[in-house]
Backbone as a printed PyTorch tensor [residue, N CA C, xyz], in Angstrom:
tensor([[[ -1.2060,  21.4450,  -8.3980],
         [ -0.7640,  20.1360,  -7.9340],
         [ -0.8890,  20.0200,  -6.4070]],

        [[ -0.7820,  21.1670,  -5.5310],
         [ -0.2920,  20.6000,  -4.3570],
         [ -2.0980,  20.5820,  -3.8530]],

        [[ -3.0070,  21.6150,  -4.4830],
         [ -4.0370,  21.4560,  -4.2300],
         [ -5.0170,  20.1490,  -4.2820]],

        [[ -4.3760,  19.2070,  -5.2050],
         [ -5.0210,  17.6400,  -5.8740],
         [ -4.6130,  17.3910,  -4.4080]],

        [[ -3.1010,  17.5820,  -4.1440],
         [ -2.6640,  16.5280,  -2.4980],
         [ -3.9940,  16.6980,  -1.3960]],

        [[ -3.8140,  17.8720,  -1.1870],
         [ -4.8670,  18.4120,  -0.0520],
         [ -5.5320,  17.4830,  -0.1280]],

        [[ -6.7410,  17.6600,  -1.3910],
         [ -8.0300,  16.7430,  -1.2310],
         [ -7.8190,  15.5680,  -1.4120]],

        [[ -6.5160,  15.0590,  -2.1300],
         [ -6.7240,  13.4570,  -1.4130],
         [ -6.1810,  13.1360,  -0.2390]],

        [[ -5.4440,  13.7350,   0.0120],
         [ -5.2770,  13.4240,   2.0940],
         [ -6.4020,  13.8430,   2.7430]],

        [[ -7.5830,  14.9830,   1.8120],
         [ -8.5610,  15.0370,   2.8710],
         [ -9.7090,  13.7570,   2.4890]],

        [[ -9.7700,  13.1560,   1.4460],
         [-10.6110,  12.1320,   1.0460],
         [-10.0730,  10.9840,   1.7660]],

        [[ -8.9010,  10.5470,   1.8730],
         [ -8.2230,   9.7990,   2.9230],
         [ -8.2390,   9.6660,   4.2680]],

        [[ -8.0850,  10.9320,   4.7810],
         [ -9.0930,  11.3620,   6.2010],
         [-10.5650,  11.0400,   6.3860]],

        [[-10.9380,  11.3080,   5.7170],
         [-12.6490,  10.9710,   5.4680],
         [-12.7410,   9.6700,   5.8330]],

        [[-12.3260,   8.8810,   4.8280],
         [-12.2620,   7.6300,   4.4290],
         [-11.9130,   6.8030,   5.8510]],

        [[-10.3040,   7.0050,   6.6040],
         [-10.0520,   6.5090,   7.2450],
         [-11.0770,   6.7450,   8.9090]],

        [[-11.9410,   7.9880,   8.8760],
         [-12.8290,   8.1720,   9.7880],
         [-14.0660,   7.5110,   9.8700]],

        [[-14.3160,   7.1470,   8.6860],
         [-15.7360,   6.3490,   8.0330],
         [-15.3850,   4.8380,   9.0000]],

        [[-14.0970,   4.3830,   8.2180],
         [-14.0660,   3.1730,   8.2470],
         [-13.6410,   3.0890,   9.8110]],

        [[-12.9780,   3.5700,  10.7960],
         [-13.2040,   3.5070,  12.3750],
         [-14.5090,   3.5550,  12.7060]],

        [[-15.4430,   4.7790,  12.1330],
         [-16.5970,   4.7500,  13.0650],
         [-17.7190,   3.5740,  12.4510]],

        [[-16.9880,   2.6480,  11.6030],
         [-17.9330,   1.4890,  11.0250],
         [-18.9070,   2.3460,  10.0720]],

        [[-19.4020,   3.0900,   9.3940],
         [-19.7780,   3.9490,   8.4540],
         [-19.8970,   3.2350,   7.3180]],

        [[-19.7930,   2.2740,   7.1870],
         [-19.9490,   1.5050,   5.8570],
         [-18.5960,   1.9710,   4.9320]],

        [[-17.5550,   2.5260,   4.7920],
         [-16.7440,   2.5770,   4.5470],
         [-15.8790,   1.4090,   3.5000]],

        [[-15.8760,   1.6950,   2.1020],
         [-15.5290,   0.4960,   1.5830],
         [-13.5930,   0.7600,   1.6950]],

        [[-12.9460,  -0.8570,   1.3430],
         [-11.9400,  -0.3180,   1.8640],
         [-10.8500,   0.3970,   1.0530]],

        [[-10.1380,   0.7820,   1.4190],
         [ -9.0310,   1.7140,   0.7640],
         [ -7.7780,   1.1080,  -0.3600]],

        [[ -7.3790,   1.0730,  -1.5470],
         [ -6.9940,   0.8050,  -2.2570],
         [ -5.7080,   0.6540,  -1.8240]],

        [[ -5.2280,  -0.4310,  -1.6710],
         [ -3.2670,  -0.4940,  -1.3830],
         [ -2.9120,  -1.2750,  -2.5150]],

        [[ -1.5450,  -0.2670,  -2.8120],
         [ -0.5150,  -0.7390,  -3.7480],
         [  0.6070,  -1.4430,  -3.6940]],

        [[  0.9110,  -2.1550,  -3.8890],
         [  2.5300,  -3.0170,  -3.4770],
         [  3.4640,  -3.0310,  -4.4270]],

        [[  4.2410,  -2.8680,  -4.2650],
         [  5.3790,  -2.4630,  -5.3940],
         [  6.4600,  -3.5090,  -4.7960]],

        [[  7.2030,  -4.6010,  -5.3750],
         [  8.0880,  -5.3330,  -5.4730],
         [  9.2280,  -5.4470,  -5.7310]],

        [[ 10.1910,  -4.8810,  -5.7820],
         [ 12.0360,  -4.8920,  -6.5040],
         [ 12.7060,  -5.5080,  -6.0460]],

        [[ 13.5610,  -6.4920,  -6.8530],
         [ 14.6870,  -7.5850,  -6.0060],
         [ 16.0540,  -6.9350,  -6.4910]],

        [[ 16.9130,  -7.0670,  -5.2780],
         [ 18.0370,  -6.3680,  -5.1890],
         [ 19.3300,  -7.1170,  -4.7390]],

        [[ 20.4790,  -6.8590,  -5.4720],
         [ 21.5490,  -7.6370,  -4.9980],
         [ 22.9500,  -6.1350,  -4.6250]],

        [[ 23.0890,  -6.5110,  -3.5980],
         [ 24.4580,  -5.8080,  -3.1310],
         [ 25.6310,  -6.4020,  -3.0120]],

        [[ 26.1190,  -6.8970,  -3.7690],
         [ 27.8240,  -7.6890,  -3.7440],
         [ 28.7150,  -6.6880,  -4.0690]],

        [[ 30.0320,  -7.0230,  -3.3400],
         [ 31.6410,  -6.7770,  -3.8950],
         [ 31.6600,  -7.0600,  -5.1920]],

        [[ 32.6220,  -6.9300,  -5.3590],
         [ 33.5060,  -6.9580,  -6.7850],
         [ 34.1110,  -8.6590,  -6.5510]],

        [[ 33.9290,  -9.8310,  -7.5330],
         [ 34.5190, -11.0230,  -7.3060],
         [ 36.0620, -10.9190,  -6.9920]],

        [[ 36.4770, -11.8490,  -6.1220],
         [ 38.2360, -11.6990,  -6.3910],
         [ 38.5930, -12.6660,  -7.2760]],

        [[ 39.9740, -12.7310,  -7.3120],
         [ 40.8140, -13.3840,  -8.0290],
         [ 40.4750, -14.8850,  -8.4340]],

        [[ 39.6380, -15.6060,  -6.6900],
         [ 38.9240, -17.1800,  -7.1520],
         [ 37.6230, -16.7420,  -7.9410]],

        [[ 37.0470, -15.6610,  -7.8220],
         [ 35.3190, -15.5890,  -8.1760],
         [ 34.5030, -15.4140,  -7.0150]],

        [[ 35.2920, -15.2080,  -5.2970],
         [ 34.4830, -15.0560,  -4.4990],
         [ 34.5760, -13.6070,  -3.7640]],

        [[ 32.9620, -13.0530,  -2.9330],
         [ 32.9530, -12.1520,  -3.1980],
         [ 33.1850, -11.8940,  -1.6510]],

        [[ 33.3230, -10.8870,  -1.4810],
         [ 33.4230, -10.2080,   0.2120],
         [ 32.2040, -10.6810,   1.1550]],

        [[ 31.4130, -10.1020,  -0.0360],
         [ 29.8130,  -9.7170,   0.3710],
         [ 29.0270,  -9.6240,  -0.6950]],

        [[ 27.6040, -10.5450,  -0.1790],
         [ 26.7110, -10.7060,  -1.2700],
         [ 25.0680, -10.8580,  -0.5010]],

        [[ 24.5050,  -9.6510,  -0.6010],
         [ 23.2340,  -9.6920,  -0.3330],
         [ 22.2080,  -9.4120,  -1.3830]],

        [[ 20.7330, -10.5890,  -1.2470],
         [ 19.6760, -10.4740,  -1.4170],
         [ 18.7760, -10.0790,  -1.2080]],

        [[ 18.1700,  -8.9490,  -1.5710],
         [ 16.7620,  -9.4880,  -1.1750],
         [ 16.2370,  -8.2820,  -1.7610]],

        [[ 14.4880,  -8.5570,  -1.2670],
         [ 13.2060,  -7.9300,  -2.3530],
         [ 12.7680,  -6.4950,  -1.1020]],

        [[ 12.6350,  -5.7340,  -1.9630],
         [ 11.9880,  -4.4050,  -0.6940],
         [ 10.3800,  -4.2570,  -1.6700]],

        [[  9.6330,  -4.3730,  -0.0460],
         [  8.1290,  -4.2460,  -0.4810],
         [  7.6990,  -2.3850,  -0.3050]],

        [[  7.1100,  -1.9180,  -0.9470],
         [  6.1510,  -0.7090,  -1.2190],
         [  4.6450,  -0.9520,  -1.0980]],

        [[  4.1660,  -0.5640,   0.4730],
         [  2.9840,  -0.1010,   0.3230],
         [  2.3980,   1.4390,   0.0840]],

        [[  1.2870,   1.6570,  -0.8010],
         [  1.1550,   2.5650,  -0.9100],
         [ -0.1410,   2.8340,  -0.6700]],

        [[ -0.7580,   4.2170,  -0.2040],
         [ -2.5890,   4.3990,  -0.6150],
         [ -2.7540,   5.8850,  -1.2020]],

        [[ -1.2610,   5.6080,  -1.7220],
         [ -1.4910,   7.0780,  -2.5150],
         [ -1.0570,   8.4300,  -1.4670]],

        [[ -0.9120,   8.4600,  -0.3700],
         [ -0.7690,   9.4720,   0.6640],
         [  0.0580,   8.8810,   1.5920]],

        [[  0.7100,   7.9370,   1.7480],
         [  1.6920,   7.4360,   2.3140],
         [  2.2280,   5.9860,   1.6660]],

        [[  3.8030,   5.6320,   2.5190],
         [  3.8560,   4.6440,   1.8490],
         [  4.8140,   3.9300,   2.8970]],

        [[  4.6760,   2.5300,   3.0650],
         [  5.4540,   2.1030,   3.8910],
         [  5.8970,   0.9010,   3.3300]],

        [[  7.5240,   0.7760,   3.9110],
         [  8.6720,   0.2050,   3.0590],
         [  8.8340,  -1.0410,   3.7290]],

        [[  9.0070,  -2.0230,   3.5080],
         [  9.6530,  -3.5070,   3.9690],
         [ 10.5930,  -4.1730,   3.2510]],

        [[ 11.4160,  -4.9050,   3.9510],
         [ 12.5290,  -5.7890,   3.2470],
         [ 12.5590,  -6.8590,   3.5940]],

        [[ 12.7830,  -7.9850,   2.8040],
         [ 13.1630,  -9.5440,   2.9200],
         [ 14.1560, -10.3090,   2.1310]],

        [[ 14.9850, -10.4690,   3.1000],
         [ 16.3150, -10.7720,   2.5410],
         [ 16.0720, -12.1550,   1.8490]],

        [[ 16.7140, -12.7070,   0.8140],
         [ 16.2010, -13.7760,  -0.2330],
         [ 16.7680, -15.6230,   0.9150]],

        [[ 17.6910, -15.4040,   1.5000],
         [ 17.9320, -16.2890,   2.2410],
         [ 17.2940, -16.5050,   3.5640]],

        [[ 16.5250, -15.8570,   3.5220],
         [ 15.8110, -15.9350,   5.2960],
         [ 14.1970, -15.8960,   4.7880]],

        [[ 13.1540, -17.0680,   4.2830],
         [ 12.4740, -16.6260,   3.2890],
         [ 10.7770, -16.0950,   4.2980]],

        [[ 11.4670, -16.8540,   5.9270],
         [ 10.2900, -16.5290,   6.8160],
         [ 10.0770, -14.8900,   7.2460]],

        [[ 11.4170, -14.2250,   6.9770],
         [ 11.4770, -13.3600,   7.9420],
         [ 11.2320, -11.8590,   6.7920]],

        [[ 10.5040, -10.6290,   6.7300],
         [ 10.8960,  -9.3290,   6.4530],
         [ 10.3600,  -8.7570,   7.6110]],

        [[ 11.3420,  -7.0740,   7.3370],
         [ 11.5260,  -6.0970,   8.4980],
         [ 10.4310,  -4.9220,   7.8470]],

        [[  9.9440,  -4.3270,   7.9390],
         [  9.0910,  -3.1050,   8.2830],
         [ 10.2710,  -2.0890,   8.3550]],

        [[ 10.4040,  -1.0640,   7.4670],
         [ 12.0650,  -0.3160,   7.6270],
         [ 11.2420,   0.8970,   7.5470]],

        [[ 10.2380,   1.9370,   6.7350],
         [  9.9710,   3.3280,   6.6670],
         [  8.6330,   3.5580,   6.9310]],

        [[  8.5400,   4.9850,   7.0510],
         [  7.2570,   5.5030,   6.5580],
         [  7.3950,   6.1440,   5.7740]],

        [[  6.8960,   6.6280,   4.6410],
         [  6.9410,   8.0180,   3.4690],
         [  5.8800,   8.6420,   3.6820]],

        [[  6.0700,  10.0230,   3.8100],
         [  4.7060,  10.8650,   3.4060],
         [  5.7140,  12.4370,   2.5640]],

        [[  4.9510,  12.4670,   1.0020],
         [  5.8880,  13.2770,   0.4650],
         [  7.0050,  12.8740,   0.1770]],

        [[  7.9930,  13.8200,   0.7420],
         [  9.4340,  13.4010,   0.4880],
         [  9.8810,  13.3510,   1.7500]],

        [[  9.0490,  13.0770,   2.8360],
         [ 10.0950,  12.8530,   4.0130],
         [  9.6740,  11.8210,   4.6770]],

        [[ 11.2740,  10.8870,   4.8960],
         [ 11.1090,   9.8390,   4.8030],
         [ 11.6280,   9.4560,   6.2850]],

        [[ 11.1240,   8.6790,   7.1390],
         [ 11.1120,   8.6350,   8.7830],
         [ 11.2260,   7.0040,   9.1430]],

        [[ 11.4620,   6.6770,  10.2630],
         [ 12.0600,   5.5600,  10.3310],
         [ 10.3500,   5.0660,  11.5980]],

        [[ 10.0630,   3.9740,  12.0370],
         [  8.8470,   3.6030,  12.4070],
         [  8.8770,   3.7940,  13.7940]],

        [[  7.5750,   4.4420,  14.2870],
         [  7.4230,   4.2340,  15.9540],
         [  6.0190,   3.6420,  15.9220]],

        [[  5.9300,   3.4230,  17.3300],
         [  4.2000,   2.6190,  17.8890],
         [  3.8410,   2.9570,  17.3250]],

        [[  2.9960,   4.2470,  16.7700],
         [  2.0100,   4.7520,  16.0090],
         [  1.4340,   4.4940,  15.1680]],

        [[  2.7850,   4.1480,  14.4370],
         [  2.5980,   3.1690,  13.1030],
         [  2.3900,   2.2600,  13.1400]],

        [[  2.3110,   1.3510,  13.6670],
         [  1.6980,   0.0380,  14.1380],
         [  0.7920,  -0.0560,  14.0180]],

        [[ -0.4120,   1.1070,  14.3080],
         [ -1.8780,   0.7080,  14.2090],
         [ -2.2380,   1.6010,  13.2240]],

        [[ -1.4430,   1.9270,  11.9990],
         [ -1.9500,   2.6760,  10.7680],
         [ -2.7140,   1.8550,  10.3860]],

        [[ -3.4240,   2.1710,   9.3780],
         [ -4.3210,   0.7410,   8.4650],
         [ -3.4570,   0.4630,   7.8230]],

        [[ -2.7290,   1.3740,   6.9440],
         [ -2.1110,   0.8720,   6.2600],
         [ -0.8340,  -0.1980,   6.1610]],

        [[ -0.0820,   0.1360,   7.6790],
         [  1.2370,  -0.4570,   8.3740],
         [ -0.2010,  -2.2280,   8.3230]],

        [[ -1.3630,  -2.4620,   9.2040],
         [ -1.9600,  -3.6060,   9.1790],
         [ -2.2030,  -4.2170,   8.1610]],

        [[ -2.5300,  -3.9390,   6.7690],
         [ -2.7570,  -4.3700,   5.5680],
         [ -1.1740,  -5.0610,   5.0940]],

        [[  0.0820,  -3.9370,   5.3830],
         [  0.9450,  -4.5180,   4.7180],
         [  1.3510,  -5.5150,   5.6230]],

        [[  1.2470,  -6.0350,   6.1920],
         [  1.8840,  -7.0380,   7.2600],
         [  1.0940,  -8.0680,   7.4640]],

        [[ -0.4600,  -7.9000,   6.8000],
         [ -0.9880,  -9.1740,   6.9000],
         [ -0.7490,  -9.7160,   4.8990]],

        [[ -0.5530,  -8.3150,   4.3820],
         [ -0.3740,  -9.0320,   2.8410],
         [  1.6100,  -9.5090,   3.2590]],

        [[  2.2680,  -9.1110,   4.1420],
         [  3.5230, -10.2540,   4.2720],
         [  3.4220, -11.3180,   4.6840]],

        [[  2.3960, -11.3590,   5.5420],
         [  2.2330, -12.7270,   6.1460],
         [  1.4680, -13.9310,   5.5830]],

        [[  0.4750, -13.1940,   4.3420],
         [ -0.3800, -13.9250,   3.6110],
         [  0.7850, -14.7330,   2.2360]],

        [[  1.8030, -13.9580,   2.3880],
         [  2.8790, -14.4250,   1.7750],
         [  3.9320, -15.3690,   1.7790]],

        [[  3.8590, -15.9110,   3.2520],
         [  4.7750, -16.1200,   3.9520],
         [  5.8390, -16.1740,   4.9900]],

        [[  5.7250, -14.8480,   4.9680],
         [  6.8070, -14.2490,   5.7230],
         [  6.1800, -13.9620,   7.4890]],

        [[  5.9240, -15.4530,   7.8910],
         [  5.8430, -15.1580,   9.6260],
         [  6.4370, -14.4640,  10.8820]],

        [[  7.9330, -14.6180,  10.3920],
         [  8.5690, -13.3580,  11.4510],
         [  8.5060, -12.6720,  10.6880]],

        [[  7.9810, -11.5330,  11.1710],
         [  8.4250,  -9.7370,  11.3210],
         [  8.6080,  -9.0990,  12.3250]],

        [[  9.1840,  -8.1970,  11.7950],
         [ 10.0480,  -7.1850,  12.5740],
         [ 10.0230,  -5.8550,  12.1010]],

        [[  9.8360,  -4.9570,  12.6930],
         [  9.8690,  -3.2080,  12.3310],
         [ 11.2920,  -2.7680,  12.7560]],

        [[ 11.5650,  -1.6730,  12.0530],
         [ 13.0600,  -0.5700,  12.5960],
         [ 12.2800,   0.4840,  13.6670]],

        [[ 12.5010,   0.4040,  14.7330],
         [ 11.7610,   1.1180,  15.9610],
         [ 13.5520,   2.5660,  15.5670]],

        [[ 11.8840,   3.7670,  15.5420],
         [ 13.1060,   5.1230,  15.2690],
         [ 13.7310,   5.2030,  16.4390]],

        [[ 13.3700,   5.0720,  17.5850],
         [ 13.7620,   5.5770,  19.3220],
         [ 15.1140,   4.9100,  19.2560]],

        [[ 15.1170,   3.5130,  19.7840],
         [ 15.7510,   2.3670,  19.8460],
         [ 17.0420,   2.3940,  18.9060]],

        [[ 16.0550,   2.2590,  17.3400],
         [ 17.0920,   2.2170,  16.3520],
         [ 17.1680,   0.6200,  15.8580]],

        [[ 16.7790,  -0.4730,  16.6310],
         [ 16.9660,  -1.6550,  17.1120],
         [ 15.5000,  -1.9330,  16.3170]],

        [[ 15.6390,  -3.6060,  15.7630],
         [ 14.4400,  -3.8060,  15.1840],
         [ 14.0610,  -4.7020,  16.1430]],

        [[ 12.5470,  -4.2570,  16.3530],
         [ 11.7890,  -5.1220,  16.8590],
         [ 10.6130,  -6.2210,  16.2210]],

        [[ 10.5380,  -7.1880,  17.0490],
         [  9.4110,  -7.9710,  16.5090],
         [  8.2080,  -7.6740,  16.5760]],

        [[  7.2580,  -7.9490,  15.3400],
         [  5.5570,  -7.4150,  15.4330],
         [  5.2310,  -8.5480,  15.9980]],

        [[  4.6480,  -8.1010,  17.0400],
         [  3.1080,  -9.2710,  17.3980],
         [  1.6530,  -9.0290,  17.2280]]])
């Protein structure tokens, strides 16, 4: 198993070297994964709750990484850019990531969606910032 990883992070490498040096490089397969989520209290005594949040967390994937976004169901312009995954370790976003392909794909498939503000969780800071 861990040997399959190797060669597709090294076919991924390849891939992502092709397609910088213009190589004819066709492009790389991304996955999006969708789940809508509610976090509420417990109702009180009228039926109302403390706290009640919405919203959908996006999954990009290319198979060798994966990066996470959220959009809360009441704010329908806005999701945040929250992870990176590689494996099981899971890291919060710096510059770098910004110019992944993959971080660019998912942020133009949010925006092809709708969702004009964005914003990333900057790891340094801690503080989310806006993508431009």
């Amino acid at each position: 198993m861990q040997i399959e990883k190797l060669f597709y992070r090294a076919r991924v490498a390849l891939w992502r070297t092709r397609a910088v040096l213009g190589r004819e490089a066709t492009a790389w397969p991304m996955t999006v994964e969708v789940s809508h989520h509610i976090d509420a209290s417990e109702p009180d005594a009228d039926g109302f709750c403390d706290y009640h949040y919405e919203y959908d967390v996006f999954e990009f994937t290319d198979g060798s990484v994966t990066f996470l976004a959220r959009a809360y169901s009441d704010e329908p312009e806005k999701a945040a850019m929250m992870a990176r995954i590689e494996g099981q370790d899971h890291h919060l976003l710096t510059r770098r990531d910004l110019c992944h392909p993959l971080f660019i794909k998912a942020a133009a498939y949010l925006r092809a969606g709708g969702k004009t503000d964005l914003d990333w969780l900057d790891r340094r800071s801690r503080a989310y910032v806006p993508l431009t």
